[in-house]
C-alpha positions as CSV (number, residue, x, y, z in Angstrom):
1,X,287.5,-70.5,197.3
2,X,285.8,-72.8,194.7
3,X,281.8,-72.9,195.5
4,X,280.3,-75.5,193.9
5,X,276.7,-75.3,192.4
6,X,274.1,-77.9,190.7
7,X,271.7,-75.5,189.1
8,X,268.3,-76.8,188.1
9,X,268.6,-79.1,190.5
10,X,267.6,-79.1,194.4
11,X,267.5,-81.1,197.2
12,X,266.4,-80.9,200.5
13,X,265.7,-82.3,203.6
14,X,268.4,-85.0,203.0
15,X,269.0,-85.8,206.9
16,X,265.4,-87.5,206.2
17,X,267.1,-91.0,205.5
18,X,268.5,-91.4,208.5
19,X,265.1,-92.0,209.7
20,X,264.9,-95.2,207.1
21,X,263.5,-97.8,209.5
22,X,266.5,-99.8,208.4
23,X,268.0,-103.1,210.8
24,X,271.7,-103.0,209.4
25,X,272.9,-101.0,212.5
26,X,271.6,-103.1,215.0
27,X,272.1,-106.3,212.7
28,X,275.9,-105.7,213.2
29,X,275.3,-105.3,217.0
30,X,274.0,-109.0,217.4
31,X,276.9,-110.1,214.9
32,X,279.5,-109.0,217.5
33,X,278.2,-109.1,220.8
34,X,278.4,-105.7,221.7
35,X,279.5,-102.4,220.0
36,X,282.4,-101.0,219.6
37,X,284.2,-97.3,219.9
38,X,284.7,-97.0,216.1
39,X,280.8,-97.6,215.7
40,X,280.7,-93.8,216.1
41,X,282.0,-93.3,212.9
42,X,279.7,-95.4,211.2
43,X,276.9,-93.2,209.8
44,X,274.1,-95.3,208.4
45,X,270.0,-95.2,208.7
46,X,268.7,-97.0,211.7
47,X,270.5,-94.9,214.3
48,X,267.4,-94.4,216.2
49,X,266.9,-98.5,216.0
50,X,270.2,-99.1,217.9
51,X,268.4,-100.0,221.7
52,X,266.7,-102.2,220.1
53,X,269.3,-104.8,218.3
54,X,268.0,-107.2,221.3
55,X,264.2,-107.4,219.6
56,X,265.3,-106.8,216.1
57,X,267.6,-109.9,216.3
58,X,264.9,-112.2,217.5
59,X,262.3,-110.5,216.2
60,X,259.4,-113.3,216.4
61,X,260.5,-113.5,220.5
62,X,260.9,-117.1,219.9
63,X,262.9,-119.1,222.5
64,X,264.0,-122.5,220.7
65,X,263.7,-125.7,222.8
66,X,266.8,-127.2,223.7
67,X,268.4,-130.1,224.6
68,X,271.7,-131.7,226.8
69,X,272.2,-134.5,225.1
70,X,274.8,-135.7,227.7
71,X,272.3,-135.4,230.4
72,X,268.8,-135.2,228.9
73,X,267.7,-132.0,230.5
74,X,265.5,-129.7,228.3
75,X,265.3,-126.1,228.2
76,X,264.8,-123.1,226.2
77,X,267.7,-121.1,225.0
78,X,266.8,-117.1,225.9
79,X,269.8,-115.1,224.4
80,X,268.6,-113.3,221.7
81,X,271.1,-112.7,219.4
82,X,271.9,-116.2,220.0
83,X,268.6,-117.3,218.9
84,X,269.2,-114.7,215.8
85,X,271.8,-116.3,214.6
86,X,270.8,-119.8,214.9
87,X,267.4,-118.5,212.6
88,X,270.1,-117.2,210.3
89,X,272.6,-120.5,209.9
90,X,270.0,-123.0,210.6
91,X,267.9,-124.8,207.2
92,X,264.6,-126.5,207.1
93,X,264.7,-130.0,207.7
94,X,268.8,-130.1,207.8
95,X,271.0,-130.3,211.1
96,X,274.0,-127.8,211.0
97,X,276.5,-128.4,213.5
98,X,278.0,-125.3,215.3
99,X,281.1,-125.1,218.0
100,X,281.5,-122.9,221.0
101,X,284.9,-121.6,221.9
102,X,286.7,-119.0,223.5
103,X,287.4,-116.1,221.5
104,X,291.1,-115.8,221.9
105,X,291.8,-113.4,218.3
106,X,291.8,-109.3,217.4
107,X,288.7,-108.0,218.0
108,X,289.4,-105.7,215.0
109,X,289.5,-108.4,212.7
110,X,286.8,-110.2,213.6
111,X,284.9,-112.1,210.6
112,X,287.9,-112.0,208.5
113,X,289.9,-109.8,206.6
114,X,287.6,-108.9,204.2
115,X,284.7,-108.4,205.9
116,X,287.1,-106.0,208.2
117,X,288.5,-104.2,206.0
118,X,284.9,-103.1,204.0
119,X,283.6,-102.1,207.7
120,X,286.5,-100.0,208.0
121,X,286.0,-98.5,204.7
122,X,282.6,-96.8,206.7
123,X,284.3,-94.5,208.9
124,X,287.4,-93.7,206.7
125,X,284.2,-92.2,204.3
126,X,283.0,-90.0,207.5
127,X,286.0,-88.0,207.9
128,X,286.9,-87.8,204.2
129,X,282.8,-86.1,203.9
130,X,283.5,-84.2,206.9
131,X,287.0,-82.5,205.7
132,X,285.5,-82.2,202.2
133,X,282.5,-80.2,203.7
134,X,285.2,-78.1,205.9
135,X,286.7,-77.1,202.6
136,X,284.3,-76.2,200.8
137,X,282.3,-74.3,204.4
138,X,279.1,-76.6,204.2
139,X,279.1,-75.7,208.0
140,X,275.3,-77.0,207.9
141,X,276.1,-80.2,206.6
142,X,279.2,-80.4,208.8
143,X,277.2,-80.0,211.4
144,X,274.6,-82.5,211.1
145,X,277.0,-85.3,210.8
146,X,278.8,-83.8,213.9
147,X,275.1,-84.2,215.0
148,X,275.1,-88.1,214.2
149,X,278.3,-88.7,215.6
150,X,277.5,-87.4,218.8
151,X,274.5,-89.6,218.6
152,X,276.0,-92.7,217.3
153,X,278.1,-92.2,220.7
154,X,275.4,-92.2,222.7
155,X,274.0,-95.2,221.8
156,X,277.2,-97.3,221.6
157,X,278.0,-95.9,224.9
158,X,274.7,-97.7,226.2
159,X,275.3,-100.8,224.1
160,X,278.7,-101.5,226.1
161,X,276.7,-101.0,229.2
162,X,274.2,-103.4,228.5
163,X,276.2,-105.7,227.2
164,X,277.7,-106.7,230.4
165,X,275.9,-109.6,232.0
166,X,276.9,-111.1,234.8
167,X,274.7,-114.1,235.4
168,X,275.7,-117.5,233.0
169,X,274.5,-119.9,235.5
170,X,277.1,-122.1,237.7
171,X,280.2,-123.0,237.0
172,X,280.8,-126.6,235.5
173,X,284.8,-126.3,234.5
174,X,286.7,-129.2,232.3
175,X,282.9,-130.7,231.4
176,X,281.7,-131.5,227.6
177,X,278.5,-130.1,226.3
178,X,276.1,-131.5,224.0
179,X,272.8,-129.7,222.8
180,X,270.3,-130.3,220.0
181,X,268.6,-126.9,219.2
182,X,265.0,-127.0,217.4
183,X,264.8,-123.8,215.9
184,X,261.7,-123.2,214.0
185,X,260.4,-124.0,210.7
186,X,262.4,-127.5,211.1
187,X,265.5,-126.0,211.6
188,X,267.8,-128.2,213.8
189,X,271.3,-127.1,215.6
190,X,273.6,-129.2,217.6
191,X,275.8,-127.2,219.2
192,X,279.3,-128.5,221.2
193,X,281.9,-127.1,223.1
194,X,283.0,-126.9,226.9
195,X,279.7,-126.3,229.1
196,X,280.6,-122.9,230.7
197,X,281.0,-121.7,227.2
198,X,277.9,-123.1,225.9
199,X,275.9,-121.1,228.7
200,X,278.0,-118.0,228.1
201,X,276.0,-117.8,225.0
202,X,272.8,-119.6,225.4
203,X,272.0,-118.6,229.1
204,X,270.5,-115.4,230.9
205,X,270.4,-112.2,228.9
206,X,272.7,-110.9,226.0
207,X,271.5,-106.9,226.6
208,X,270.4,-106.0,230.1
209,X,267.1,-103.7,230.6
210,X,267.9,-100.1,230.0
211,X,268.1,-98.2,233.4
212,X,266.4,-94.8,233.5
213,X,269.2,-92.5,232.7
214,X,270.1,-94.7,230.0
215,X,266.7,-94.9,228.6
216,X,266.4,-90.6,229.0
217,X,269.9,-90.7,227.5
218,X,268.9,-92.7,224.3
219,X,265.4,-91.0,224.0
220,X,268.3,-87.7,223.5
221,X,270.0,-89.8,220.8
222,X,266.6,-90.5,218.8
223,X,265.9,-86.7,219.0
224,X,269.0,-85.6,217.8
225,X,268.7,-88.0,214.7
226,X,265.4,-86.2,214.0
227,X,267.1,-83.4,214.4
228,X,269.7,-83.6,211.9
229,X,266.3,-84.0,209.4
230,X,265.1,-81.1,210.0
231,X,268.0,-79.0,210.3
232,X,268.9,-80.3,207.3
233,X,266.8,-78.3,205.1
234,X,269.2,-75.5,205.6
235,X,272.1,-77.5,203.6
236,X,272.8,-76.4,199.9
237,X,272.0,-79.0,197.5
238,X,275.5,-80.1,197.3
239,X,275.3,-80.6,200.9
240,X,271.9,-82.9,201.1
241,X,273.8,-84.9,198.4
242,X,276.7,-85.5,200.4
243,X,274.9,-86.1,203.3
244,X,272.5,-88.4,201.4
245,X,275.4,-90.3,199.6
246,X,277.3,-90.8,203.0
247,X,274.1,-92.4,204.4
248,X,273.5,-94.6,201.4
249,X,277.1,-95.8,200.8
250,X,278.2,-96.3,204.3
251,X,275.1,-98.5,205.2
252,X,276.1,-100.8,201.7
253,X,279.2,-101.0,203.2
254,X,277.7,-102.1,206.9
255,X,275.5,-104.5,205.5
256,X,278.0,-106.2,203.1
257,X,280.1,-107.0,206.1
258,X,277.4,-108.2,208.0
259,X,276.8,-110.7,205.4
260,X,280.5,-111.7,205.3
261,X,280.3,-112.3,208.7
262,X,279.7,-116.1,209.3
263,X,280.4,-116.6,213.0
264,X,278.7,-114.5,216.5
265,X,281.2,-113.4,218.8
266,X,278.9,-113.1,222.2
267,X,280.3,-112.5,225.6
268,X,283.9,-113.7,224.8
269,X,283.2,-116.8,222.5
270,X,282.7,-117.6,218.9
271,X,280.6,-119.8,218.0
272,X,280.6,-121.1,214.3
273,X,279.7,-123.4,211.5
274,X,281.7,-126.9,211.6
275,X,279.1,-129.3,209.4
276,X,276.2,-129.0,207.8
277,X,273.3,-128.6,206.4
278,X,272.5,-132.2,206.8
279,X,268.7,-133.4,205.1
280,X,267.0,-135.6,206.7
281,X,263.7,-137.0,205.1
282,X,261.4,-136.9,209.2
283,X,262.6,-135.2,212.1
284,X,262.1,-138.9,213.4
285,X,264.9,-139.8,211.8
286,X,267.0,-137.6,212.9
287,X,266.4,-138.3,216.7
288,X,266.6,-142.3,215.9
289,X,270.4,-141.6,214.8
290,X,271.2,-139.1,217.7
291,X,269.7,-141.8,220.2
292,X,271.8,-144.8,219.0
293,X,274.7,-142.2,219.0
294,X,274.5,-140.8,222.7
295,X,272.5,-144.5,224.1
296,X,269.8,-142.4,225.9
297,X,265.9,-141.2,224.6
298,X,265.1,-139.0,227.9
299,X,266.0,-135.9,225.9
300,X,264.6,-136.7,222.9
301,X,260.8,-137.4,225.2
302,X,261.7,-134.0,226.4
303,X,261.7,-132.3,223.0
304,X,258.4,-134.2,221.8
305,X,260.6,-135.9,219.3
306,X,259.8,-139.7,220.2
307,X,256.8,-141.6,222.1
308,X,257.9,-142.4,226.1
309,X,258.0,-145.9,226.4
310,X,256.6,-147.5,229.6
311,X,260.4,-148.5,230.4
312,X,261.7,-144.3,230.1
313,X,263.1,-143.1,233.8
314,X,261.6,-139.6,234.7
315,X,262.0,-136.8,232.3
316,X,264.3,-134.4,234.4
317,X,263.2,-130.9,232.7
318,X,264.7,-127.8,233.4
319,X,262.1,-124.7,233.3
């Protein structure tokens, strides 16, 4: 059987980057909505980061006041992968335009064809490393991204859990929704669609709290990725190098698609793009156009956007 040898040259302790503190992982997470079974395949830094794709995707916490412009309630949009991608699409001092819809196409192709097939390309490079390591015996290598896999599947099993929320407020079938979303740094969103899809992805929670097996059974996950770096010392060079380059390509690969990816698919909907950015010179101006539009102001006194006149009914807000 060939062996093959770098001499002069050594590496060790390659399983070390899959402890980079890197967001791609959970990045993709938010993207979709949830993860899915061929996630395990995926080998990439930021294993350990997976429980927390909530956090990372809002990671200032910030909970955007909203507006119905239909019926001039205000309230703050709480999903945060929601909120995630509205910081990602929105521009400072434009209004983008986004649409809710149901999301009626292959989950497998989500994002395009493009940005599917590059993702695909990730775990179609974990079993080519893994027979090439079989071949040539690298049974320590072998085994650490056996290692990673079985942690991967841990923490996609736990995502899928999580990601099943059952409270999106009451029904309202057959109505027309309307909001104006102030994101921050003067980034504005109005966001349309049929109301029980706009509180599918705006309302209650997108991950649900961890119970405590699942927490005990991620805290496993995070060991075993530490694991993996310090079992990998006992690789050959050749080994660390494949392990090293399989970490290092396949979370290019993840990342690239993450930026093809225009649209969030969250709890059966896609929401996307349809307009925008529009500039507007004041935020004032802005509000002046959307009240002459809808013929009401109460939501725009809601969002601080215009002075109450004495004339305004009540401001009905929603806490």
């Amino acid at each position: 059987m060939v062996y093959m040898r770098l001499p002069r040259f050594v590496v060790e302790a390659g399983g070390i980057v899959a402890l980079a503190d890197l967001t791609t992982i959970a990045e993709r997470t938010a993207l979709m909505g949830k993860a899915w079974w061929l996630d395990i395949l995926v080998i990439a830094p930021g294993i350990h980061l997976h429980q927390r794709s909530a956090e990372l995707a809002n990671a200032g916490g910030e909970l955007p006041p909203t507006a119905a412009l239909t019926s001039g309630y205000v309230f703050r949009v709480e999903n945060q992968a929601m909120v995630g991608w509205l910081q990602r699409v929105g521009e400072a001092g434009s209004l983008v335009e986004v649409k809710v819809v149901e999301h009626k196409g292959s989950s497998l192709l989500d994002g395009g064809l493009l940005a599917g097939l590059i993702y695909f390309l990730a775990p179609i490079l974990t079993v080519a490393a893994e027979i090439v390591l079989a071949y040539y015996s690298e049974w320590w290598t072998f085994g650490i991204i056996g290692v990673l896999i079985v942690a991967r599947a841990i923490n996609v099993a736990i995502i899928r859990r999580r990601s099943i929320t059952d409270w999106k407020g009451g029904l309202e079938p057959g109505v027309k929704g309307d909001l104006l979303i102030l994101v921050s740094q003067d980034r504005w969103i109005r966001m349309k669609g049929w109301v029980d899809d706009l509180k599918a992805v705006t309302s209650g929670q997108w991950l649900q709290d961890m119970t405590s097996i699942e927490s005990f059974a991620a805290a496993g996950a995070t060991l075993l990725v530490y694991v993996t770096a310090a079992l990998s010392a006992n690789s050959t060079t050749f080994g660390n190098i494949m392990l090293m380059v399989l970490l290092f390509v396949e979370v290019g690969l993840l990342g690239l698609s993450n930026k093809l990816l225009r649209d969030l698919y969250l709890h059966g909907r896609v929401v996307s793009v349809t307009a925008g950015p529009t500039r507007y010179n004041r935020r004032l101006e802005l509000a002046e156009e959307l009240i002459r539009e809808t013929g009401r102001r109460d939501w725009a006194i809601g969002l601080g956007m215009v002075m109450p006149d004495t004339s305004d009914a009540p401001l009905k807000v929603v806490l």
